[in-house]
C-alpha positions as CSV (number, residue, x, y, z in Angstrom):
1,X,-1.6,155.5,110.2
2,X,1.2,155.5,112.5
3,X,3.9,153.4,110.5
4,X,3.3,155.7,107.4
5,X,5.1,158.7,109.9
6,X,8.7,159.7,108.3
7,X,10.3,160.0,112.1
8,X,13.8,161.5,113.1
9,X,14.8,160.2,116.7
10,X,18.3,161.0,118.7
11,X,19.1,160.1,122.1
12,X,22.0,162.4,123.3
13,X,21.4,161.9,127.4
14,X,23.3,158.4,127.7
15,X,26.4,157.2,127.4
16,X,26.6,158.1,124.0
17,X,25.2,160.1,120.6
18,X,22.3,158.1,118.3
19,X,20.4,159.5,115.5
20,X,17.8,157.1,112.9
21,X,15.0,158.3,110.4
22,X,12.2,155.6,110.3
23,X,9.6,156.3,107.0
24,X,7.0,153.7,106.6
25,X,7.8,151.0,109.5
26,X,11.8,150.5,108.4
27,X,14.6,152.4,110.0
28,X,16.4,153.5,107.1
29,X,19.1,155.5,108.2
30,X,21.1,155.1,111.7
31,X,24.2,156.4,113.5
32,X,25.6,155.4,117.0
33,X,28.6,156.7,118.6
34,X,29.9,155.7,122.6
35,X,30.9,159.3,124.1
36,X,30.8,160.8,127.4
37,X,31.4,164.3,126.2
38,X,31.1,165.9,123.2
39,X,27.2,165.4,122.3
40,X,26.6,169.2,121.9
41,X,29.0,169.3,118.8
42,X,28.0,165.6,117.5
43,X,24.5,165.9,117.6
44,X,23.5,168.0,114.5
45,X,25.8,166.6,112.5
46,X,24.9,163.6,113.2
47,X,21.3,164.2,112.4
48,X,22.6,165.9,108.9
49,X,24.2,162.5,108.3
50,X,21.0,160.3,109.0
51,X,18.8,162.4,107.0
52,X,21.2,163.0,104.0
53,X,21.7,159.3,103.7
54,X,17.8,158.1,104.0
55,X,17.3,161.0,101.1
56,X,14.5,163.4,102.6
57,X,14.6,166.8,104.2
58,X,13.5,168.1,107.4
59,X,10.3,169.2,105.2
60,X,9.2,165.3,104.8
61,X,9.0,164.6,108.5
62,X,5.8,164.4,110.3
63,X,7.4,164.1,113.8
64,X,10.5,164.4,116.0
65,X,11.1,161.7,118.7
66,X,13.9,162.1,121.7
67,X,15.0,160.7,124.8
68,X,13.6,162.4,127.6
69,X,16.3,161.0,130.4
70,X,17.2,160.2,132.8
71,X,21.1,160.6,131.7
72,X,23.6,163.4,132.2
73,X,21.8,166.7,132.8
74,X,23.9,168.5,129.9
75,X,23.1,165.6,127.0
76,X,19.3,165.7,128.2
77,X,19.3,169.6,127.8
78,X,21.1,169.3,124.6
79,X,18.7,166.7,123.3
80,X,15.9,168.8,124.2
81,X,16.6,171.6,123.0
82,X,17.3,170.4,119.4
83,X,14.1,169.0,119.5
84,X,12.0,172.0,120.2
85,X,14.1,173.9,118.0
86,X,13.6,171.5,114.8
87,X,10.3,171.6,115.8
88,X,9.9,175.0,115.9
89,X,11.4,175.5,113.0
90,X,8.8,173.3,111.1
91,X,5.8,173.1,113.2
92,X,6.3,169.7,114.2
93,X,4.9,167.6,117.3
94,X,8.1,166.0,119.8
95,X,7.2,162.8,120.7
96,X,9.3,161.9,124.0
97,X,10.6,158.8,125.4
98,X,12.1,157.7,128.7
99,X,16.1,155.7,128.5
100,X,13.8,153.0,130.8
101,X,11.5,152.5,127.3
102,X,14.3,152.5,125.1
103,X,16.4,149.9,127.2
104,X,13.4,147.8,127.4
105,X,12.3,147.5,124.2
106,X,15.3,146.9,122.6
107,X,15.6,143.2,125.2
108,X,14.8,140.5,122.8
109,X,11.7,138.2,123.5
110,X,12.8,136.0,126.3
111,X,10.2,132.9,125.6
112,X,7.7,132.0,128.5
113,X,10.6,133.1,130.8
114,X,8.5,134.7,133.8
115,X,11.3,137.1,134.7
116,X,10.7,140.7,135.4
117,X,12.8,143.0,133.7
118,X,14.8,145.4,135.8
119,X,16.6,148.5,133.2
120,X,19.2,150.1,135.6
121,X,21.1,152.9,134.1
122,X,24.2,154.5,135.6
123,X,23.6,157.3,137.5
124,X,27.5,158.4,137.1
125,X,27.9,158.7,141.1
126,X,27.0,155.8,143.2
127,X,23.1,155.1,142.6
128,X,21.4,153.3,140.0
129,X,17.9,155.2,137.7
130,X,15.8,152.1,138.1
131,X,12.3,150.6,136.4
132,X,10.6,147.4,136.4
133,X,8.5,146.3,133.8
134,X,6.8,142.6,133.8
135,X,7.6,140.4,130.8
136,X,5.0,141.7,129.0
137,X,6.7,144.7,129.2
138,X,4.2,146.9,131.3
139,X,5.8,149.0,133.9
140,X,6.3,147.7,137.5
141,X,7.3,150.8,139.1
142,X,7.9,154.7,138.5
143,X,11.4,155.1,137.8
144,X,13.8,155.8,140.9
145,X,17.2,156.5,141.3
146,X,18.8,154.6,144.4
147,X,21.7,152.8,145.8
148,X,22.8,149.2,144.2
149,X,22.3,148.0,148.0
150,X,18.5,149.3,148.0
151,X,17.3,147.6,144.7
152,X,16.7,144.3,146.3
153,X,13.9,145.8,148.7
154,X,12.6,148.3,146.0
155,X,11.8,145.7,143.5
156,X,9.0,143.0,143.2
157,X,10.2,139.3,144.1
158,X,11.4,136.8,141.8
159,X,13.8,135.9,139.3
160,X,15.3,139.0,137.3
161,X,16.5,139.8,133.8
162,X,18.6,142.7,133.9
163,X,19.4,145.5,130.6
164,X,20.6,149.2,130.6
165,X,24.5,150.5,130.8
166,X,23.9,150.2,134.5
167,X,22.9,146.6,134.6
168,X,27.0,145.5,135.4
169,X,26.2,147.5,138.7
170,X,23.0,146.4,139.9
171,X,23.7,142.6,139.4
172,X,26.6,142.2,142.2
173,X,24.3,143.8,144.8
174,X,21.3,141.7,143.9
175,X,23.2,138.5,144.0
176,X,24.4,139.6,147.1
177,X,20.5,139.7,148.3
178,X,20.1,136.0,147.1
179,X,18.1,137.2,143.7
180,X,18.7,135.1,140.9
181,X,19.4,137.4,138.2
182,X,20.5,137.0,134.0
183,X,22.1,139.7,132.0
184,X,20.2,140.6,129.2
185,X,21.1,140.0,125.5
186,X,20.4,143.8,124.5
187,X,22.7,146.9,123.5
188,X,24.6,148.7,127.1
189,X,23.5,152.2,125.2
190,X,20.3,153.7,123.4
191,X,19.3,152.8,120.0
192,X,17.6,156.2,118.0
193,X,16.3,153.3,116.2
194,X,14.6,151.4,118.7
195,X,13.3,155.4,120.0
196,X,11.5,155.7,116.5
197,X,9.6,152.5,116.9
198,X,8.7,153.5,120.0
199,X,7.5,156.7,118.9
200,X,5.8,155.6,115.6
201,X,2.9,153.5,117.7
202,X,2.2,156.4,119.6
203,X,-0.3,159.1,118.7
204,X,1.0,162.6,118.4
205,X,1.5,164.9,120.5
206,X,0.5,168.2,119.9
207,X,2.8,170.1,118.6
208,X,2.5,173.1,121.2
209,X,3.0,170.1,124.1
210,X,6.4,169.3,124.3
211,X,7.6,166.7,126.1
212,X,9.2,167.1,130.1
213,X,12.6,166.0,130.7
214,X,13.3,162.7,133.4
215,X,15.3,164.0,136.0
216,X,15.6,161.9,139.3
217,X,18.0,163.9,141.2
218,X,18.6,167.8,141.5
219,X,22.1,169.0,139.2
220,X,25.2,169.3,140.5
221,X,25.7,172.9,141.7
222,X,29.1,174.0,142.2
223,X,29.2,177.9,143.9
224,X,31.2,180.2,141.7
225,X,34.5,180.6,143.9
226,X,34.9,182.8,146.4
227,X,30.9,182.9,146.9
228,X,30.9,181.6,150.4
229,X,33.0,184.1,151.6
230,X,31.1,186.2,150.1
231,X,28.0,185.2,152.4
């Protein structure tokens, strides 16, 4: 059954490091950190922590879950890539999930409130990564990334309740357009715990399908100097 798994889940692609082990339904060990740099050195550790302190080894795990993205390009890579390699190392299936899901399930129940829910997280230039998802918490849209000014036109009408560490930017602009929008009472970065949850109702993947990262925009390039002139 799903909720007997023994899951370790880490976001590294937001604003921040996360690590949690979930065994039998309860997350008993977590860790959150806010950083913007850094996440390649945190990470492990961090995971080391979680795992010494809920008392099992990587041995006792039946899965690994991770953020997929969108985020930063580095922490996505860097979550990634210790997933594939503690997977590799003990045959284990990655479950993936998307910042969108993570920021979405971890919005407490809103009542009969009829608002969608709009999870806008910071693109780190000017545009917002945007989904909808109804209050039932199926997905409106495919993720986008776009412009605070845009969002308005992009999204379904009505009234809006807004989460993610971009929410701050995307509720001027709709305000602006007339929407009536709330803030949402939820964390402004990912929870490794709410990842696990996530992660435990699904089925598993296999373990020779890893998951595919989020990206919504090509990576910043910058030419090694002097290679225009040398064109």
């Amino acid at each position: 059954m799903a909720e007997e798994r023994t899951l370790l889940a880490f976001d590294a692609a937001g604003g921040g490091c996360s690590a949690a082990v979930r065994v039998r339904g309860a997350t008993v060990a977590s860790r959150s950190e806010a950083m913007r740099r850094g996440q390649a050195e945190r990470l492990v550790p961090m995971l080391q922590e979680v795992m010494a302190e809920a008392g099992i080894s990587y041995a006792g795990l039946d899965a690994v879950a991770v953020t997929v993205g969108p985020g930063g390009f580095t922490g996505v890579r860097i979550g990634l890539a210790t997933a594939r390699g503690l997977a590799l190392a003990r045959n284990l299936p990655i479950i993936g999930v998307t910042g969108f899901e993570a920021f979405a399930a971890a919005v407490p129940p809103h009542g009969n409130d009829d608002r969608a829910l709009l999870v806008a997280i910071d693109g780190k230039r000017s545009d917002i990564y945007a989904q909808a998802f109804a209050p039932d918490g199926a997905a409106l849209s495919e993720p986008a990334a776009l412009l605070p000014e845009a969002l308005d036109g992009w999204l379904p009408p009505g009234p809006l309740l807004l989460a993610g560490d971009g929410a701050g930017q995307a509720q001027p602009a709709l305000r602006a357009a007339g929407r009536d929008t709330v803030l949402a009472d939820a964390p402004a970065r990912i929870d490794a715990a709410v990842v696990a949850r996530i992660a435990a109702s699904r089925p598993l993947p296999q373990v020779q399908t890893p998951p595919r990262p989020l990206y919504l925009r090509p990576p910043d390039v910058t030419p090694p100097r002097g290679a225009e002139a040398a064109r």
